[in-house]
MIMIDO-987463 format. One record per residue: residue number from 1; x, y, z of N, C-alpha, C in turn; residue in three letters. Coordinates in pm, whole numbers, plus 50000, padded with zeros to 5 digits. Example, Ala and Ser with C-alpha at 12.3 -4.5 7.8 and 13.67 -1.06 7.14 Angstrom:
<martors>
{1; {51319; 49431; 50780}; {51230; 49550; 50780}; {51320; 49670; 50780}; 'ALA'};
{2; {51285; 49775; 50708}; {51367; 49894; 50714}; {51290; 50003; 50787}; 'SER'};
</martors>
This chain:
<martors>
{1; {15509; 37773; 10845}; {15557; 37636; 10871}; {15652; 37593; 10758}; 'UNK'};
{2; {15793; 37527; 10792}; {15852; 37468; 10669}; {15851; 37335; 10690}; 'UNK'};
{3; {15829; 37273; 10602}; {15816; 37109; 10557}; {15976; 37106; 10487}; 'UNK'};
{4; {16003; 36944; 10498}; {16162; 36885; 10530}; {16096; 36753; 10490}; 'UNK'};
{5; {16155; 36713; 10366}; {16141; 36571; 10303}; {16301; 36543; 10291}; 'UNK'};
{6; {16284; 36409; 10320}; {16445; 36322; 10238}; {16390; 36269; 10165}; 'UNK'};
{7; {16453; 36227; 10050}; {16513; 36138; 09927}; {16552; 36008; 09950}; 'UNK'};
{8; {16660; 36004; 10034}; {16769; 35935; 10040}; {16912; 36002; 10012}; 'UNK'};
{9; {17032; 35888; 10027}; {17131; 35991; 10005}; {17113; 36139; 10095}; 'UNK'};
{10; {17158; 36208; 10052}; {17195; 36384; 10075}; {17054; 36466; 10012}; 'UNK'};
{11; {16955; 36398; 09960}; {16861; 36454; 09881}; {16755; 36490; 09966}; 'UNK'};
{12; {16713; 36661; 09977}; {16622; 36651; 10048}; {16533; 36783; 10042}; 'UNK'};
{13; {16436; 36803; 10055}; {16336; 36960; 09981}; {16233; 36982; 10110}; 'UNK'};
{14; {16308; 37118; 10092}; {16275; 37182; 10245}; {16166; 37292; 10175}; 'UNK'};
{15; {16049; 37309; 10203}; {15934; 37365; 10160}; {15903; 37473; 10223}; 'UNK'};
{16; {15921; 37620; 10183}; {15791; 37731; 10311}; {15760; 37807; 10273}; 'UNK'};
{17; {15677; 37905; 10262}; {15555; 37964; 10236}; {15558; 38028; 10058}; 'UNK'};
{18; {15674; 38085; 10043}; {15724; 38115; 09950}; {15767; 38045; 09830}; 'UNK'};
{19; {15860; 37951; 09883}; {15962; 37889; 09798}; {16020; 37787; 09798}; 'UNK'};
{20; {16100; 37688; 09757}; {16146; 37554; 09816}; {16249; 37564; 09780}; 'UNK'};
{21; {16318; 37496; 09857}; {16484; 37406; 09765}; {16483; 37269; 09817}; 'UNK'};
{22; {16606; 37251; 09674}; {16634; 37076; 09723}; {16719; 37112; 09711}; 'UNK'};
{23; {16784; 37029; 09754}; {16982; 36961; 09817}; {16983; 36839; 09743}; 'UNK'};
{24; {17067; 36864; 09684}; {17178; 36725; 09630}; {17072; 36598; 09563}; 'UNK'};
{25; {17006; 36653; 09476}; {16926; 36491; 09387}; {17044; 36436; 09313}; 'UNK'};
{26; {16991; 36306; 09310}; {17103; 36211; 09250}; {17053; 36130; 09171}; 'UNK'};
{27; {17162; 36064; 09117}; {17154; 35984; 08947}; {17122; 35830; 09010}; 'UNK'};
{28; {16958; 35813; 08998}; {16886; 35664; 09049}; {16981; 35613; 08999}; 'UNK'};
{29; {17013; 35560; 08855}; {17059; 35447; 08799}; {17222; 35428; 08913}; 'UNK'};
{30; {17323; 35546; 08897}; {17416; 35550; 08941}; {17381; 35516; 09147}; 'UNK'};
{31; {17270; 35558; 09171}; {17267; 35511; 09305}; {17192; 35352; 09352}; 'UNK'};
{32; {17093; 35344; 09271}; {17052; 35240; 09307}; {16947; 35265; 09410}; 'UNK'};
{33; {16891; 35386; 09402}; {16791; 35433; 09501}; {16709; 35518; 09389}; 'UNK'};
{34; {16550; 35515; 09365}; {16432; 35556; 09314}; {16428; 35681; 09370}; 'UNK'};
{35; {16444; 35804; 09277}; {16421; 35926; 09336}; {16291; 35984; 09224}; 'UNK'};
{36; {16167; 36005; 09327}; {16056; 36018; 09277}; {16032; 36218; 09178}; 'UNK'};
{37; {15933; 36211; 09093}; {15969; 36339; 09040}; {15936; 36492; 09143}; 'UNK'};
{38; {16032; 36541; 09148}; {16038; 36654; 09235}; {16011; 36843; 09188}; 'UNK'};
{39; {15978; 36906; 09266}; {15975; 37043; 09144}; {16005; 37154; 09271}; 'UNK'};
{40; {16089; 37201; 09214}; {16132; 37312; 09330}; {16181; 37453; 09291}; 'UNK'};
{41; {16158; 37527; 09355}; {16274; 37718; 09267}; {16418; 37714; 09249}; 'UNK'};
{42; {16437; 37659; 09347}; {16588; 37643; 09368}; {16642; 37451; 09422}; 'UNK'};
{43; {16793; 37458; 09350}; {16879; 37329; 09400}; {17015; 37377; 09425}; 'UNK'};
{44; {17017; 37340; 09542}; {17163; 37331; 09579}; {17287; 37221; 09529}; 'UNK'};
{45; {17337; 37198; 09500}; {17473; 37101; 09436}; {17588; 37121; 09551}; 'UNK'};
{46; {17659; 37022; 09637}; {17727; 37040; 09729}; {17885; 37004; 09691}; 'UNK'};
{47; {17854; 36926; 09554}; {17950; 36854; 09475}; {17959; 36795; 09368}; 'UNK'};
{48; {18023; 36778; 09312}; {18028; 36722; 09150}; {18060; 36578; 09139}; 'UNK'};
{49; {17961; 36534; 09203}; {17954; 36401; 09192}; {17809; 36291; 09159}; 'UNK'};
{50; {17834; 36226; 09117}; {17640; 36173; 09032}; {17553; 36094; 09182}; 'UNK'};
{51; {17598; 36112; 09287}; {17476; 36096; 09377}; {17479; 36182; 09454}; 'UNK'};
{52; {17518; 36319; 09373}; {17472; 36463; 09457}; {17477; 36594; 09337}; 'UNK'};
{53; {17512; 36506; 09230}; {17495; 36693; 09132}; {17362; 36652; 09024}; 'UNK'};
{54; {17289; 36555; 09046}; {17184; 36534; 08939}; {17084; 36665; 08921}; 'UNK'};
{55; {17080; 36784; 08921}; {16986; 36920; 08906}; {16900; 36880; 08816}; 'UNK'};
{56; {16927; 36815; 08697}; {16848; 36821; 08560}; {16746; 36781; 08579}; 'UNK'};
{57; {16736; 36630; 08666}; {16605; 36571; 08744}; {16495; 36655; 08804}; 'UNK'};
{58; {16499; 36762; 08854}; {16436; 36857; 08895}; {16400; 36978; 08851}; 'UNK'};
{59; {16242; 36950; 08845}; {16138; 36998; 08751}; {16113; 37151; 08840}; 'UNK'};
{60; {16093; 37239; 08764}; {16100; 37412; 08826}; {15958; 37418; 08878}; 'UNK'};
{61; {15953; 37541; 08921}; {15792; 37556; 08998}; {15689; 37569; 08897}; 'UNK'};
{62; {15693; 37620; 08753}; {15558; 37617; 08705}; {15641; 37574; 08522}; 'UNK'};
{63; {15553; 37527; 08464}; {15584; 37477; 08313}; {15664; 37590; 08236}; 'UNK'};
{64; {15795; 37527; 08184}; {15879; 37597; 08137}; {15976; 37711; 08181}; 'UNK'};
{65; {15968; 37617; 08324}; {16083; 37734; 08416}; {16134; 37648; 08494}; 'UNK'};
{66; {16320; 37669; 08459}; {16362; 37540; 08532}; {16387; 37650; 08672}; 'UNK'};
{67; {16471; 37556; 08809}; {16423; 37601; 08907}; {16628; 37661; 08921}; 'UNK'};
{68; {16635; 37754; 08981}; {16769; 37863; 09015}; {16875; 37718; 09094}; 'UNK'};
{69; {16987; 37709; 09026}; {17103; 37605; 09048}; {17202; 37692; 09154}; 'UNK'};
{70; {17206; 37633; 09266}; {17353; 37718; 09299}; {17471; 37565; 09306}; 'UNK'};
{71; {17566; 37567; 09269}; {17643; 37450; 09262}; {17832; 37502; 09332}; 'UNK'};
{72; {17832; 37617; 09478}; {17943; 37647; 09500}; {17929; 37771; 09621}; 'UNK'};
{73; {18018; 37780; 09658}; {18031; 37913; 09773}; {17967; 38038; 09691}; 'UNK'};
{74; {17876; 38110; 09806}; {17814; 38231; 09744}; {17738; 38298; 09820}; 'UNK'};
{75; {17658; 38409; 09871}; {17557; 38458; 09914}; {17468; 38514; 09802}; 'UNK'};
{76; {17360; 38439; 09785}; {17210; 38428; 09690}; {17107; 38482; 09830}; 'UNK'};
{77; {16997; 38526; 09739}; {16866; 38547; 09761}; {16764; 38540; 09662}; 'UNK'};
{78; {16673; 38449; 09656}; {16620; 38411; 09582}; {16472; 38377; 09622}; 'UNK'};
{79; {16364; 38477; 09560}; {16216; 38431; 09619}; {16210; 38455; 09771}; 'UNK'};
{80; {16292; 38566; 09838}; {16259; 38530; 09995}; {16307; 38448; 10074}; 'UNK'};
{81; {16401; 38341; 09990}; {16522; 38225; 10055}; {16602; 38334; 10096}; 'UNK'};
{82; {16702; 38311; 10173}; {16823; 38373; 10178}; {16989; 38203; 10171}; 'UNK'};
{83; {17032; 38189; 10110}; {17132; 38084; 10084}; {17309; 38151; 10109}; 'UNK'};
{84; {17373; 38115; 10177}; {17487; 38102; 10189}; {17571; 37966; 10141}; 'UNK'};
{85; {17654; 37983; 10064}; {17735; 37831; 10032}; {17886; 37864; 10086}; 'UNK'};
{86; {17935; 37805; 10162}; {18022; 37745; 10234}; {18187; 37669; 10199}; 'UNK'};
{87; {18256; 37714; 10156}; {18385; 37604; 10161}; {18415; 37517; 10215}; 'UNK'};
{88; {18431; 37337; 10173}; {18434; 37278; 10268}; {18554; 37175; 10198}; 'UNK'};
{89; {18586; 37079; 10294}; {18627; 36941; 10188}; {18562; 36822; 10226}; 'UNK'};
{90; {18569; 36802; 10132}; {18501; 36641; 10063}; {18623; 36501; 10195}; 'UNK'};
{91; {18692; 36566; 10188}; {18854; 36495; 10300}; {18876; 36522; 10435}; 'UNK'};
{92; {18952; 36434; 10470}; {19014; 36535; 10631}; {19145; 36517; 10593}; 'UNK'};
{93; {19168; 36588; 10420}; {19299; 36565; 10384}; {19309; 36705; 10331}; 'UNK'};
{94; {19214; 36774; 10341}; {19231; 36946; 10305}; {19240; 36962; 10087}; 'UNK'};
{95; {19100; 36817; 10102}; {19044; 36800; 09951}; {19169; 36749; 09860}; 'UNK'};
{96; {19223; 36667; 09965}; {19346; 36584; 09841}; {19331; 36478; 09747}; 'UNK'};
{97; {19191; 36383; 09883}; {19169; 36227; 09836}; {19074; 36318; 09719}; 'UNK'};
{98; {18921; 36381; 09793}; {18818; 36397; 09702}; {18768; 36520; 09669}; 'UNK'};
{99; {18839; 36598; 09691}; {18821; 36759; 09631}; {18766; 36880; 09761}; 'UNK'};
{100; {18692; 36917; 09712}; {18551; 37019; 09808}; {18466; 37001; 09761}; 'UNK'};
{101; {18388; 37048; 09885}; {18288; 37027; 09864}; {18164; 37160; 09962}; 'UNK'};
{102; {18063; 37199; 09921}; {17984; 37330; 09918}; {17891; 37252; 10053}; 'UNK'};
{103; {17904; 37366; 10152}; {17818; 37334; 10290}; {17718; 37420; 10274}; 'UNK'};
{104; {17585; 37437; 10276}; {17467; 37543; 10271}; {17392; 37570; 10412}; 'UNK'};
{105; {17377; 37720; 10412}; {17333; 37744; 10510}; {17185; 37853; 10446}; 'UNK'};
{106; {17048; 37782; 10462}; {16991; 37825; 10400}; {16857; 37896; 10459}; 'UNK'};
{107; {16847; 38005; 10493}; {16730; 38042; 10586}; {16580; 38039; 10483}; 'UNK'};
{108; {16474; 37976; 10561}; {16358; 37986; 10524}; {16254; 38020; 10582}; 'UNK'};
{109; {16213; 38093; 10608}; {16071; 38156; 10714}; {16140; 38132; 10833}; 'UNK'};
{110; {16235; 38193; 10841}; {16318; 38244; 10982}; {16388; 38089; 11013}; 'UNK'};
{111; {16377; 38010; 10929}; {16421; 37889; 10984}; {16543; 37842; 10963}; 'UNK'};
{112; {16659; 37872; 10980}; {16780; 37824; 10914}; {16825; 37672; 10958}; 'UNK'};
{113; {16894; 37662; 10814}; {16900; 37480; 10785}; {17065; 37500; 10711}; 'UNK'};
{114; {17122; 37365; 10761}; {17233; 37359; 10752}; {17236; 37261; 10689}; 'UNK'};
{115; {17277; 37230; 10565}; {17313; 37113; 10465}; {17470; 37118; 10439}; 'UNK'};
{116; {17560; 37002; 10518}; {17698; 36986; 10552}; {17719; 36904; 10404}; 'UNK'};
{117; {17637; 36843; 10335}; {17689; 36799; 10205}; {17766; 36635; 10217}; 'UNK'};
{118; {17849; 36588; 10164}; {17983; 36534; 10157}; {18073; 36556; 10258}; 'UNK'};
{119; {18019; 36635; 10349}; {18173; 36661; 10438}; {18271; 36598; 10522}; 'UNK'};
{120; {18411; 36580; 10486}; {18454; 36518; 10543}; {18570; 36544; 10637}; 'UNK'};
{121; {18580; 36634; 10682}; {18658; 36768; 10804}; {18627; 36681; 10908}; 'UNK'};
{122; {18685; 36643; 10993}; {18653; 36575; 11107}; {18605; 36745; 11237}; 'UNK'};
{123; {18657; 36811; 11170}; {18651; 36946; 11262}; {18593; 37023; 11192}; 'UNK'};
{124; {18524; 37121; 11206}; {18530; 37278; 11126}; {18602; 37396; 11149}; 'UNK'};
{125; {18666; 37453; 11037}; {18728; 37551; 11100}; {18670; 37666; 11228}; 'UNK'};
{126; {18731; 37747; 11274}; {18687; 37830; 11344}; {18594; 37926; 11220}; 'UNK'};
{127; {18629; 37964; 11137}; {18557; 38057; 11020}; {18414; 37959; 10999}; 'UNK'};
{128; {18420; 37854; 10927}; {18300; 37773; 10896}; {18181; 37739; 11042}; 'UNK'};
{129; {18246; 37771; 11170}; {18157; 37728; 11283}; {18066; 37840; 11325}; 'UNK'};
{130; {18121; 37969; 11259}; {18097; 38059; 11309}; {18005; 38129; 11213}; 'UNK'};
{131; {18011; 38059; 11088}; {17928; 38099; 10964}; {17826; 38026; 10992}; 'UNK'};
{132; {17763; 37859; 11045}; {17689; 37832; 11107}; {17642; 37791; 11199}; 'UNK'};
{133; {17669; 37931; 11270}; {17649; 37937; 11514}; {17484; 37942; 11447}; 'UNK'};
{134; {17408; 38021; 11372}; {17244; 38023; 11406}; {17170; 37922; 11323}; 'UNK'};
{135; {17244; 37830; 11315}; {17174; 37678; 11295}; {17085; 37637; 11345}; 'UNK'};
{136; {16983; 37619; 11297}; {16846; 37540; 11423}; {16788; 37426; 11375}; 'UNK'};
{137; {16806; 37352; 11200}; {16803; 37261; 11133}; {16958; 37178; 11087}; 'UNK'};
{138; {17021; 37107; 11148}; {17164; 37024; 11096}; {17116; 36902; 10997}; 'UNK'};
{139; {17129; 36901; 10878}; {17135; 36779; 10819}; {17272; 36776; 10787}; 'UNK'};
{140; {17332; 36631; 10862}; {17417; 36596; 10889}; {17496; 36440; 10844}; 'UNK'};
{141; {17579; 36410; 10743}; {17601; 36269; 10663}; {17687; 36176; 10780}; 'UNK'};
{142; {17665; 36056; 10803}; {17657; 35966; 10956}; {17753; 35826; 10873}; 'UNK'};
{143; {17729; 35814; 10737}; {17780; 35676; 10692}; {17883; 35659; 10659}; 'UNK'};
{144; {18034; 35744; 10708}; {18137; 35735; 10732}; {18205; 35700; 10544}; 'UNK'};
{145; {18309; 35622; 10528}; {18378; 35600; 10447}; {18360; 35678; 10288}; 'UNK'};
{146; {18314; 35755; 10253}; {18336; 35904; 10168}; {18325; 36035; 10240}; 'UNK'};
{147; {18246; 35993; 10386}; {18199; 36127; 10453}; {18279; 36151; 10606}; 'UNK'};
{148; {18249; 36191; 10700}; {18220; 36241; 10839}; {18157; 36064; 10914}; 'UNK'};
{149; {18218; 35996; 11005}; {18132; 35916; 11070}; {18040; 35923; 11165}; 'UNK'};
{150; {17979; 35777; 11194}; {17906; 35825; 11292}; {17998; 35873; 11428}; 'UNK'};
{151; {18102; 35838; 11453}; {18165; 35868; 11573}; {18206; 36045; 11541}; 'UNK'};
{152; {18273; 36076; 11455}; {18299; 36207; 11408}; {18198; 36319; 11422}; 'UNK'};
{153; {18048; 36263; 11410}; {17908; 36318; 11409}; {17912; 36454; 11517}; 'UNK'};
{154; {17944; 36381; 11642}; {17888; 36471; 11750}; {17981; 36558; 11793}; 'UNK'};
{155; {18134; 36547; 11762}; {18156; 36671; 11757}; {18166; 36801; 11683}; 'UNK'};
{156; {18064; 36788; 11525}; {18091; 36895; 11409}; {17913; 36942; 11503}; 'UNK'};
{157; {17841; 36876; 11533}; {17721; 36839; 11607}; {17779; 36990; 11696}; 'UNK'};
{158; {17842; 36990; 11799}; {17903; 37046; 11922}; {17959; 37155; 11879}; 'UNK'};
{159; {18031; 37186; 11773}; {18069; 37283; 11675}; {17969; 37356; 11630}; 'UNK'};
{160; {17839; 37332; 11622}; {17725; 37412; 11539}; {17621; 37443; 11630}; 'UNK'};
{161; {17596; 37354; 11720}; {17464; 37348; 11826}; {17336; 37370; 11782}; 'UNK'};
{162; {17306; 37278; 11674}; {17159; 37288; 11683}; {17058; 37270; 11747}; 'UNK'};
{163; {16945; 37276; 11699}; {16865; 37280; 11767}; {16745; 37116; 11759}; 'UNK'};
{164; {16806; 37101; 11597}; {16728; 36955; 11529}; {16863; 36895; 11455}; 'UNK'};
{165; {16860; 36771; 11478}; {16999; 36742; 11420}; {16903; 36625; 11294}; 'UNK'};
{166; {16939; 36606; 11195}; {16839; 36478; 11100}; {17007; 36470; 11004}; 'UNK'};
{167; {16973; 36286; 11037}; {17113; 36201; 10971}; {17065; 36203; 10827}; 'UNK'};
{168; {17215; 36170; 10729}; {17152; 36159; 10604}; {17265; 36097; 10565}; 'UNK'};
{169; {17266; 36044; 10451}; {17390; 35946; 10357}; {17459; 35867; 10436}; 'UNK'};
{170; {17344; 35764; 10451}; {17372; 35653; 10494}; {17354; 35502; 10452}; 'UNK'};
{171; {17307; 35389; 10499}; {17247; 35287; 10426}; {17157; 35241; 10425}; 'UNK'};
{172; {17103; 35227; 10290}; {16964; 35197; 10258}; {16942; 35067; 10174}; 'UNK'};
{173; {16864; 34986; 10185}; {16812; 34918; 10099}; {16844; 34952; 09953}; 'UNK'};
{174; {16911; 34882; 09872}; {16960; 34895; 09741}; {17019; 34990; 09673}; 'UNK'};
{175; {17066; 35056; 09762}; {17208; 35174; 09737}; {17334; 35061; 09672}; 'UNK'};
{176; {17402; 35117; 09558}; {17478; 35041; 09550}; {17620; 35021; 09591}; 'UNK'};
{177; {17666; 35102; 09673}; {17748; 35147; 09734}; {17706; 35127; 09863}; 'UNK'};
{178; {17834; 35083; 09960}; {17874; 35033; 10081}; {17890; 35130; 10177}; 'UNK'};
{179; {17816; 35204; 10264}; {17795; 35313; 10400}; {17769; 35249; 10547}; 'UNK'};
{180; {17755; 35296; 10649}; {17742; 35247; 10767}; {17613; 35264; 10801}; 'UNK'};
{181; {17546; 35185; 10891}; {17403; 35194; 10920}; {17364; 35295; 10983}; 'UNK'};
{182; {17275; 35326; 10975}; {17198; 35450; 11070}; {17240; 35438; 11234}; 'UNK'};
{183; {17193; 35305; 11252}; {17209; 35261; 11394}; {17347; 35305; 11452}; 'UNK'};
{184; {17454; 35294; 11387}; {17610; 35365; 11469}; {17574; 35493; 11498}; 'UNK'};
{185; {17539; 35599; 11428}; {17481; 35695; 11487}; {17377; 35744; 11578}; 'UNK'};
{186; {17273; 35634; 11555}; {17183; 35666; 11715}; {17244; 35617; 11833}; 'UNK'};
{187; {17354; 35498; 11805}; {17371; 35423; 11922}; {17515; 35559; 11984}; 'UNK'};
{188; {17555; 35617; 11878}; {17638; 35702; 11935}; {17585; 35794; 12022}; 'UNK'};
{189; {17450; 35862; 11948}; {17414; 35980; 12047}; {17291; 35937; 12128}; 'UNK'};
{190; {17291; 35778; 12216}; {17191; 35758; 12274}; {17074; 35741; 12254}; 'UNK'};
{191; {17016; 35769; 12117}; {16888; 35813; 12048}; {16819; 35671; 11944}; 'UNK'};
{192; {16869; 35518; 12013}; {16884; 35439; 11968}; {16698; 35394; 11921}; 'UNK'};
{193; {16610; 35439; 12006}; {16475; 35391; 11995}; {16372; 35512; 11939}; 'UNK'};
{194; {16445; 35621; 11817}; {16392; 35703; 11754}; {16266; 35644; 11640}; 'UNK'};
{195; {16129; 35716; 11641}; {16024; 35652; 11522}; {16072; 35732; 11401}; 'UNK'};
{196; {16095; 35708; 11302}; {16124; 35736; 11185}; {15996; 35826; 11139}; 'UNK'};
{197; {15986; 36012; 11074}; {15859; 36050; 11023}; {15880; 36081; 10863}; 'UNK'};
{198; {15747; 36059; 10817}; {15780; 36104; 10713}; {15824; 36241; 10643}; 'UNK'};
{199; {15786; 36360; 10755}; {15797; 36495; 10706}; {15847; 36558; 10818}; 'UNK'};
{200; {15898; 36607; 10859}; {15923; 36715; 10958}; {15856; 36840; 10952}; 'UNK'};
{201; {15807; 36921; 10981}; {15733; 37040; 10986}; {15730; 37100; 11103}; 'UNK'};
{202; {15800; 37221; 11101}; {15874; 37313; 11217}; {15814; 37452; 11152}; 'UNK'};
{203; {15858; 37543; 11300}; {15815; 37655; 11283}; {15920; 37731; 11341}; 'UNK'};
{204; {16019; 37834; 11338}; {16092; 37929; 11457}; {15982; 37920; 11553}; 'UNK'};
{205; {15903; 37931; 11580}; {15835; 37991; 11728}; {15896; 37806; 11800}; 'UNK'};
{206; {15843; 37711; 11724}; {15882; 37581; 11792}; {15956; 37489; 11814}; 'UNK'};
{207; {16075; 37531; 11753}; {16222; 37480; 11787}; {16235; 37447; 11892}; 'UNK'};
{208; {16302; 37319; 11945}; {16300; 37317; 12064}; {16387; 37397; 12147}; 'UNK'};
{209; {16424; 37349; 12261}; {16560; 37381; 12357}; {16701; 37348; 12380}; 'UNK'};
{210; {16624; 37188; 12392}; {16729; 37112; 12373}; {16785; 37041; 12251}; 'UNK'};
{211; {16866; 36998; 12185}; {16861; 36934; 12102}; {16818; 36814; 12087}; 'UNK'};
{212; {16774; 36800; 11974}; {16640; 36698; 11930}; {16693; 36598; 11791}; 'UNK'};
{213; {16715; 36476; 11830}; {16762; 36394; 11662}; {16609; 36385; 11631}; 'UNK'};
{214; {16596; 36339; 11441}; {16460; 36354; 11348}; {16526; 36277; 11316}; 'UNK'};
{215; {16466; 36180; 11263}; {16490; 36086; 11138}; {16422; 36042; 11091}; 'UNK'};
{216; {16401; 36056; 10926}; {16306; 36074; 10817}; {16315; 35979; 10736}; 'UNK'};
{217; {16199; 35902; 10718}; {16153; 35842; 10641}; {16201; 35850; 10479}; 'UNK'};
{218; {16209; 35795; 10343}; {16251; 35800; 10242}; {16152; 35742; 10138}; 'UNK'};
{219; {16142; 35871; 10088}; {16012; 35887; 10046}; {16015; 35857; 09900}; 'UNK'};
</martors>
């Protein structure tokens, strides 16, 4: 079974049998969102920016071992993870306004999870769609104005075909920075009367069929 927590923001620690990672912890003070203490083997960094490259915050799996950083395009294996990092941009200006930015494609007990980061490609290339066709986890950023909007959503969505789609970097209660509500994105993909969980916990055997929106609680 892998367990799937959010943070908030892009921050989020996907748990399974082996090993964990987190995605993108960020700098409370600089966000204005309480990110509680976390401990994982591995962190992904999608970008060099302080409400997605905070690593230091995150405490390693056992005393006196910090946990394996990947912060860029690469194929890693680590503990039984398998991690791919991705070329992406931060723009749909081909990284003029805000650079690049690192898309992860990260298999865990057969479960592959797609962390799009910052992205702000209104499209994916044909190369990047095809690097993640066996997607069955999309965490996907919905709050438009640094990222991908909610209208933009469903076709990078249509580009990947997952199987679980879960929104992320959006607006929250005392973020200090200005994003779009969650709600443009459910109301986009119909999914307007979703219960919010705190954990997700999937298995390959139970993926669904169809595609399925999650939306997670912030923990």
């Amino acid at each position: 079974m892998v367990d799937i927590w959010w943070y908030g923001q892009s921050c989020f620690k996907v748990k399974g049998k082996n090993a964990s990672v987190v995605f993108d912890p960020y700098d409370g003070e600089f966000t204005g969102l309480r990110l509680p203490k976390i401990d994982s083997d591995i962190v992904c960094v999608s970008h060099d920016h302080k409400d997605h490259n905070n690593e230091a915050v995150i405490q390693g799996p056992a005393d006196n071992q910090s946990p394996f950083v990947i912060s860029g395009p690469g194929e890693y294996e680590i503990s039984g993870v398998n991690i791919v990092g991705i070329d992406s941009f931060h723009d749909d200006k081909n990284g003029e306004e805000r650079g690049k930015n690192t898309i992860y494609h990260v298999v865990v007990d057969e479960v592959n999870i797609v962390h799009l980061g910052d992205l702000g490609q209104k499209k994916l290339t044909q190369e990047q769609a095809e690097a993640l066709s066996t997607c069955d986890v999309l965490l996907i950023p919905v709050g438009g104005i640094y990222t991908i909007s909610a209208k933009d959503a469903p076709d990078i969505i249509a580009q990947i075909e997952p199987k679980i789609v879960i929104p992320m970097h959006y607006k929250l209660a005392g973020l200090k920075f200005d994003l779009d509500d969650l709600s443009k994105f459910l109301t986009v993909m119909g999914k307007e009367k979703i219960e919010p969980v705190s954990k997700l916990s999937i298995s390959f055997e139970k993926l669904p069929e169809e595609v399925e929106i999650a939306v997670l609680e912030k923990q």
